[in-house]
C-alpha positions as CSV (number, residue, x, y, z in Angstrom):
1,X,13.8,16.8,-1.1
2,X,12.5,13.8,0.6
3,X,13.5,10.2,-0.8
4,X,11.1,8.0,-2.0
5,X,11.4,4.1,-1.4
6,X,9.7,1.2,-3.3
7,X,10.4,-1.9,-2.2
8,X,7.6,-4.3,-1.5
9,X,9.1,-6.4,0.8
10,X,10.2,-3.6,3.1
11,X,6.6,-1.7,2.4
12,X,4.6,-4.8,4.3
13,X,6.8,-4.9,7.0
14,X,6.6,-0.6,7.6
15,X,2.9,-1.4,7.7
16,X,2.8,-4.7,10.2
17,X,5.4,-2.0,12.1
18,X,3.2,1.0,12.0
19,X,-0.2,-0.9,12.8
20,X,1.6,-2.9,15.9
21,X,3.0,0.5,17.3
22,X,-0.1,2.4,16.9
23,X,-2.1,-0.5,17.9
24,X,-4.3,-0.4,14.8
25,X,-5.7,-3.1,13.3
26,X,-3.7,-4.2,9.3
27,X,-6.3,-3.6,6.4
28,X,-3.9,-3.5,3.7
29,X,-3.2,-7.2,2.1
30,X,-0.8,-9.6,4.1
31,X,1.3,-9.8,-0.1
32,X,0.4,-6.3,-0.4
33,X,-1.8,-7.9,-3.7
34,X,-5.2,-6.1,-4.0
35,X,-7.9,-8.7,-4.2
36,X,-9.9,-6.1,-6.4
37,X,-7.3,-5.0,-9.3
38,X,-4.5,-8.5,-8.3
39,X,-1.7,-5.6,-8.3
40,X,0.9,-5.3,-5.5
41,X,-0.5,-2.3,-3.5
42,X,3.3,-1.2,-2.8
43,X,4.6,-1.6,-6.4
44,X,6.3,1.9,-7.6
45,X,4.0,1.8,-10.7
46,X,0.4,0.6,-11.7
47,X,-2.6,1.6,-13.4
48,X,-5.8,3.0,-12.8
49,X,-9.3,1.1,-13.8
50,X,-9.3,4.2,-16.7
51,X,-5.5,3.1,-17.9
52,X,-3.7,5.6,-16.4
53,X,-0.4,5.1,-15.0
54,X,0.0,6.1,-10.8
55,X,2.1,5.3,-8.1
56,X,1.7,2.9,-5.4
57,X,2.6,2.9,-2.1
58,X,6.5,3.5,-0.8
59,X,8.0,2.2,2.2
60,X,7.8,5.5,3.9
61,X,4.2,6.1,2.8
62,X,3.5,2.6,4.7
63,X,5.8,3.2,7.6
64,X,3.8,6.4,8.6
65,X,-0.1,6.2,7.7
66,X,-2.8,3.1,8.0
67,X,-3.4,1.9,4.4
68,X,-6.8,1.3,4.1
69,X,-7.4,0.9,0.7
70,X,-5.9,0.2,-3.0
71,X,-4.1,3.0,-4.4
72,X,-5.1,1.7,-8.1
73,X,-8.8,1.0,-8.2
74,X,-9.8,2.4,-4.8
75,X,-10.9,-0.5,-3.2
76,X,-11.6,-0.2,0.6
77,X,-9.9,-2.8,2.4
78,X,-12.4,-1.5,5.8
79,X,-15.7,-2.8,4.4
């Protein structure tokens, strides 16, 4: 079973590292705080705009995909 991290100061540097060696460009907040909902995108737990509780990003979630929007409200960092 596969470990899962949450650390937010770890989580912004995975994504700086993943979008520097894939030469993407870095959606995601520089705090990892959505400017929509004012949570910390990598925080092990938030809620939804309906209430519900979720998960939010891990450090080996951000080390391996381009974030590219909020995993609480949704909010699309690309537009």
């Amino acid at each position: 079973m596969a470990t899962t991290t949450y650390n937010i100061p770890e989580a912004i540097k995975a994504q700086d590292w993943y979008c520097k060696t894939k030469i993407l460009p870095r959606f995601a907040p520089g705090n990892g705080i959505c400017w929509s909902c004012h949570q910390n995108i990598y925080s092990e737990k938030g809620r939804t705009r309906t209430g519900y509780d979720t998960q939010g990003i891990s450090v080996e979630s951000a080390a391996g995909q381009l974030i590219t929007s909020c995993p609480f409200c949704n909010r699309s960092y690309c537009d």
